[in-house]
C-alpha positions as CSV (number, residue, x, y, z in Angstrom):
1,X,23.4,6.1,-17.9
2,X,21.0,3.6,-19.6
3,X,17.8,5.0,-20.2
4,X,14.3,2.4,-20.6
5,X,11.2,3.5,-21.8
6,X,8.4,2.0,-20.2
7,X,5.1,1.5,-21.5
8,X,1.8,0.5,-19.3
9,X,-0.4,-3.0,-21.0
10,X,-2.8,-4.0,-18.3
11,X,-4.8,-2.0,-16.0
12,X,-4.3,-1.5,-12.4
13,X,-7.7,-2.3,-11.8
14,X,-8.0,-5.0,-9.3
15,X,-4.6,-5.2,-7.9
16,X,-3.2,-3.8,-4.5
17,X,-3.1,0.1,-3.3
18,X,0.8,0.4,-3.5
19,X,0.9,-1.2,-7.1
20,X,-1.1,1.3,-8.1
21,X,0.8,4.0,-6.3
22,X,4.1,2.9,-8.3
23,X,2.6,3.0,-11.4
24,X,1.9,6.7,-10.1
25,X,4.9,7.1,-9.5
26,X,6.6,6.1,-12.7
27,X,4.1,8.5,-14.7
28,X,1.3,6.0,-16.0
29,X,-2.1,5.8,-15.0
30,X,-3.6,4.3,-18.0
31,X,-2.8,1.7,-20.5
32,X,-1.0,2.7,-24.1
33,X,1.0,5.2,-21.4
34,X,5.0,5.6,-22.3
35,X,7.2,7.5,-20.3
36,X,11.0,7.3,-20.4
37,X,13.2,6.7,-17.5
38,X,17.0,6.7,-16.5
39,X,17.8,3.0,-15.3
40,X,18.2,3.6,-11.7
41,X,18.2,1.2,-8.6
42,X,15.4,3.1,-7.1
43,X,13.6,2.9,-11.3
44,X,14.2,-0.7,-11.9
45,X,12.8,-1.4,-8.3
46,X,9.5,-0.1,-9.2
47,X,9.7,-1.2,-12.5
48,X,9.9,-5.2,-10.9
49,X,7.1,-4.7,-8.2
50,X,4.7,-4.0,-11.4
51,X,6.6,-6.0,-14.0
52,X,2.9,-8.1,-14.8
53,X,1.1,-4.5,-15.9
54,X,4.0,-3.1,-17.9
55,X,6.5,-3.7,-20.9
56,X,9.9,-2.3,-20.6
57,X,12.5,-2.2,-23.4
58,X,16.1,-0.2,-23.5
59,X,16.7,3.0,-25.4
């Protein structure tokens, strides 16, 4: 399975209450964050709702 590493840029400041609870939920919390993640349908969801506070790239 492909695996993406994704990496938080802007803050979560500002934005709505579930945003931030899917940032949560993929491990961030705070910018310069990196977690890796297998490239799931339930992962690459998440990873679209927030797609303007993160980067994503493929391991």
């Amino acid at each position: 399975m492909k695996k993406i590493r994704v990496k938080q840029v802007r803050s979560g400041i500002g934005h709505p209450e579930i945003q931030k609870k899917t940032l949560k939920a993929l491990g961030l919390g705070r910018i310069g964050r990196m977690r890796e993640h297998n490239a799931t349908p339930q992962i690459m969801g998440m990873v679209e709702k927030v797609a303007h506070l993160i980067s994503v790239e493929e391991i």
